[in-house]
N, C-alpha and C positions, 0 to 999 in steps of 0.2 A: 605077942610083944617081944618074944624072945628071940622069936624068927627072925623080926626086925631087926632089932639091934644086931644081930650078928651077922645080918646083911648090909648093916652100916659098917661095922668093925670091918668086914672082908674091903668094903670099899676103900674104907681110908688107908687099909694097908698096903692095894692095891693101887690108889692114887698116890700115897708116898714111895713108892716104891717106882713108879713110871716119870714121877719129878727127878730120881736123881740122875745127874748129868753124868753120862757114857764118858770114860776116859778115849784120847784117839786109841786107833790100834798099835798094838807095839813095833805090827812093821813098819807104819809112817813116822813113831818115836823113832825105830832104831835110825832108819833113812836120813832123819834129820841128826841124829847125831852123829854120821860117815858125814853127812856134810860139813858137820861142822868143824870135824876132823880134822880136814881138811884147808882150813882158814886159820889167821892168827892175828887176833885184832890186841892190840897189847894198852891202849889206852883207855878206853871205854869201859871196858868189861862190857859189849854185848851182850855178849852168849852167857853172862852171869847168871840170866834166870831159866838157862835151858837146864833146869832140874824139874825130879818130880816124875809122875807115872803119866802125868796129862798134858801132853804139847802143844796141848790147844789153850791151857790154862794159864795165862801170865806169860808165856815164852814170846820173850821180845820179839817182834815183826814175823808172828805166825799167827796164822787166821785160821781156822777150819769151819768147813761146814758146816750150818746147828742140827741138821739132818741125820747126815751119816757121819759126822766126826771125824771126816777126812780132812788131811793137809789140805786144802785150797789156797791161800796167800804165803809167802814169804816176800817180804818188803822190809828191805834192810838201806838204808841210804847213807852215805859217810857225810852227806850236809843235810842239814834237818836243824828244824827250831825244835825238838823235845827236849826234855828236862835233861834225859842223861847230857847233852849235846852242853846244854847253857850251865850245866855244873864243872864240865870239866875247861870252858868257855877255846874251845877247840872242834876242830871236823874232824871225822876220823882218817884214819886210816889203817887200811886190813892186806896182810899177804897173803900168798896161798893160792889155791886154784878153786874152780869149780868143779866140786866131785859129782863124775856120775849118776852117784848115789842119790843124787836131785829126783833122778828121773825113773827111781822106786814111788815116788807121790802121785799115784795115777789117778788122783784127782786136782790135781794142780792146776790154777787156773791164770794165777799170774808168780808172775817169779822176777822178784827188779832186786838186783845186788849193783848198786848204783854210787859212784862218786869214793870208789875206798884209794884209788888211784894205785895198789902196787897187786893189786890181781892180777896175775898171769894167767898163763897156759889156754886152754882153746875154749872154746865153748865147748860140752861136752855132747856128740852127736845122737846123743839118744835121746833128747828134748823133742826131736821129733816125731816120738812115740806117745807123748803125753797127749789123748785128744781133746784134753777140756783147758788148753792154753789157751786164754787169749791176750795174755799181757808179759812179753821179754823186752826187759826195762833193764840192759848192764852198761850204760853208757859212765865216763869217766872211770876208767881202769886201764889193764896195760894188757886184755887179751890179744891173743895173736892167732893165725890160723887164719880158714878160711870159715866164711859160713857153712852150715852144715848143706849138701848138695840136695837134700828131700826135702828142705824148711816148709815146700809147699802142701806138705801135709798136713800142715796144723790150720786147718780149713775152718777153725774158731779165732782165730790170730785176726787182733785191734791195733794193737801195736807192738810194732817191732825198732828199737832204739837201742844201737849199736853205737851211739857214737863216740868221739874221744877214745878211738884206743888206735890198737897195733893191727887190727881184722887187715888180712891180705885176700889172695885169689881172684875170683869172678864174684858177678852177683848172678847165684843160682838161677838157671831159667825156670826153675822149679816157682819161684815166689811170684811169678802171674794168677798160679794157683789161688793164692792169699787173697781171696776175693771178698771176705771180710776187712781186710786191712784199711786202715782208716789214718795212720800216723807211718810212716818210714823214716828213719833217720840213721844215714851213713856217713854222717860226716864226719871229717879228721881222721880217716884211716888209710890202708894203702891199697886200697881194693879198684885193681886194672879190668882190663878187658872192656868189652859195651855195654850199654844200658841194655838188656834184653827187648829184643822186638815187641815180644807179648806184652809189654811195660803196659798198655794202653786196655790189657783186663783187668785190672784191680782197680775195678770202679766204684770204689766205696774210697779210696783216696782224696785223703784231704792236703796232707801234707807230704812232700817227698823232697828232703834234705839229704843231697849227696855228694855239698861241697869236702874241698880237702881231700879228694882222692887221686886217685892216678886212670881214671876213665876214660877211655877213647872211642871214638869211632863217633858217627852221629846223632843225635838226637833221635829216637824212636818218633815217624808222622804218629803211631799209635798214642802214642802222648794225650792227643790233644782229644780223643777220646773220652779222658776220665773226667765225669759231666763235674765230681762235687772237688775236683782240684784247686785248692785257692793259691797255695803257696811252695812255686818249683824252684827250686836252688839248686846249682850244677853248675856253680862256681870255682875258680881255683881246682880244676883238673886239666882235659887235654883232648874234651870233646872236637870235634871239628865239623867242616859242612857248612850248609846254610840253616840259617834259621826257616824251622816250620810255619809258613803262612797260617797254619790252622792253629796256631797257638794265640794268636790277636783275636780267633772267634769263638774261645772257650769260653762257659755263659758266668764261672765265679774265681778264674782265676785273677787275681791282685796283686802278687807279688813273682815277679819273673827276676832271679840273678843267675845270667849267661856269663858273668866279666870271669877274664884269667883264664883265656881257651882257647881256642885254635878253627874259632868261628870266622867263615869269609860269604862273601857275598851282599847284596843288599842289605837292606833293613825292613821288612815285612811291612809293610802299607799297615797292615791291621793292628799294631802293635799302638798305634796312635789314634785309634778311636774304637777300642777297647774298653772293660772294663782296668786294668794292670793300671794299678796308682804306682807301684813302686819297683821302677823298670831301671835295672842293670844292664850293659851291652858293654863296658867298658875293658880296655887289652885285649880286645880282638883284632880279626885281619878284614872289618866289617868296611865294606866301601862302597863308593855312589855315592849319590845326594841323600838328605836326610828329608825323608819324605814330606810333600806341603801337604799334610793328611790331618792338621788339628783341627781340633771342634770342639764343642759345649758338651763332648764326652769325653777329653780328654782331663784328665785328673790327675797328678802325678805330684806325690809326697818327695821322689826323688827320679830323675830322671839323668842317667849316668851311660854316656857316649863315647867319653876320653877314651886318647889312644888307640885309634882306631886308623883309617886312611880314606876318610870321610871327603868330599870335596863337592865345593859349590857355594852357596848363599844358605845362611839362616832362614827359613822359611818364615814369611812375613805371617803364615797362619798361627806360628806358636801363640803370638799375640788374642788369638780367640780361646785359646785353651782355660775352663773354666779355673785351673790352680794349677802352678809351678813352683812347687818347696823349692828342692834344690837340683839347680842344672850345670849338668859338667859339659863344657862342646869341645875343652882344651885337645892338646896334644891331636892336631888330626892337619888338613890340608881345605880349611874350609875359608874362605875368601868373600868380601862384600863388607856391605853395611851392617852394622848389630841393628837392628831393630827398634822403634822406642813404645816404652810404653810397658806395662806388665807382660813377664815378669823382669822384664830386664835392668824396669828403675830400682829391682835391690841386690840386684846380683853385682858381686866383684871382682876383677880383671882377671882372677883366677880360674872363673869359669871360662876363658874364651882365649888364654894367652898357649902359643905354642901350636900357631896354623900358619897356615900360607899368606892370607893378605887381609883379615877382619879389621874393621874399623868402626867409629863412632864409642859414645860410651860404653862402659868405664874404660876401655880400652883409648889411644890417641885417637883425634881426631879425622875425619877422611879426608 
């Protein structure tokens, strides 16, 4: 019996002993606190609970793994519904830069310092070494630079959301690599150059937001490639060319906004019996006739043509189009009769005024 018990005793000191929870290591502590270093958020008190031996325990917007105790999440947001946020009844804001010293966390797996609006200085290029990234979330800040030119390394990368800042240069041709990638978003920045040809390997793309930039050159045909793309924006930059016919035959995109570009030529037949409910074309150099291509597939929440150099008749098919939210045809050189009938009994003279010779309702009579 003595045996026993002291083969019980060995037990339980050896199951209390494997319950207690691993502090991280000092190097992922010290890491986090160069970062934090580095930052100065003066109304929150953020970084108030980064005390203590254990970074994983209670330190605001840090995760680690229950494995190996490694840094895995930082997720700091300057808008957010938590307590601290609705106590001081304010968003925050943070200055400072992104240190380095992030990318000592080599098990990192998402990293979102998001919405503090007075972050500067670049992203810092050795985020490309981290191989267990799959989430750079610093959209709303005031960084500058360019992307980093390897970003295509991070071959676990989900999403990549840059947007709202100062980002300049190219977009790395490295990031076709990113064949994980499933969110992109570049918009509101000052980033020139062309969409990369290869644009059309990142077939795990769902979303590619790259309004607001200064982007030229054509539309990549690889585009129309990425089978799970639903929603393309490439709005307000300085694209030019024609539009891709193979973009009206991709099997889940819905949302296409081309307006504010330096797009000419036709208007792709496919665009109008599509799946694309929510079709922008508008301040382009877009011309011809607007295709007679509607049908019982045509679906469009908004469909936006203005200011273009469109000419001819309203095509008497809109009329079969199963829905027409809202239709812009103004500003162009389009001539004839308006149509009657849905969607035209609720549209108002706004949609059609500023052409060459259109008539009937809402506009004068013919």
């Amino acid at each position: 019996m003595c045996g026993v018990r002291s083969i019980t005793v060995v037990a339980l000191i050896l199951l209390s002993l494997s319950s207690v929870v691993r502090p991280c290591p000092p190097s992922d502590r010290a890491a986090l606190l160069a970062f934090k270093a580095a930052l100065h958020e003066p109304y929150l008190g953020i970084f108030d609970s980064w005390t203590g031996a254990d970074c994983c325990h209670k330190w605001y917007g840090v995760s680690c793994d229950q494995g190996t105790r490694r840094v895995a999440d930082i997720n700091l947001r300057g808008e957010s519904e938590e307590p601290i946020f609705q106590r001081k009844r304010r968003t925050g804001y943070m200055t400072g830069y992104i240190s380095p010293a992030v990318c000592r966390l080599k098990r990192l797996s998402s990293l979102t310092i998001a919405d503090w609006k007075g972050i500067s200085g670049e992203i810092p290029r050795c985020i490309t070494s981290l191989p267990f990234l799959r989430i750079v979330d610093l959209i709303g800040n005031r960084l500058s630079g360019a992307l980093p030119a390897d970003i295509g390394r991070l071959h676990r990368l989900t999403v990549l959301n840059v947007a709202d800042n100062r980002i300049s240069g190219v977009i790395p041709a490295s990031v076709a690599n990113l064949t994980s990638l499933m969110h992109l978003d570049l918009r509101n920045n000052l980033i020139t150059g062309p969409i990369p040809r290869s644009f059309g390997r990142l077939g795990m793309l769902s979303r590619a937001l790259l309004s607001g930039n200064k982007l030229s050159g054509p539309i990549p045909g690889s585009v129309s490639q990425i089978y799970r793309l639903a929603d393309l924006d490439l709005s307000r930059n300085e694209i030019s060319g024609p539009i891709p016919e193979a973009l009206g035959k991709m099997a889940v995109l819905s949302t296409l906004n081309l307006d504010m570009n330096k797009l000419y030529g036709p208007i792709p037949v496919s665009l109008f019996s599509s799946g694309i409910s929510d079709l922008n074309l508008s301040r382009n150099a877009l011309e011809g006739n607007i295709p007679d291509a509607f049908g019982v597939r045509s679906y469009f929440t908004v469909l936006d043509l203005s200011y273009n150099r469109l000419i001819g008749p309203i095509p008497n098919s809109i009329s079969s189009a199963s829905f027409i939210g809202h239709l812009d045809l103004s500003h162009n050189h389009l001539c004839g009769k308006i149509p009657l009938g849905s969607p035209f009994d609720h549209l108002e003279a706004s949609s059609f005024q500023y052409n060459d010779c259109l008539c009937g309702k809402p506009l004068k009579p013919c």
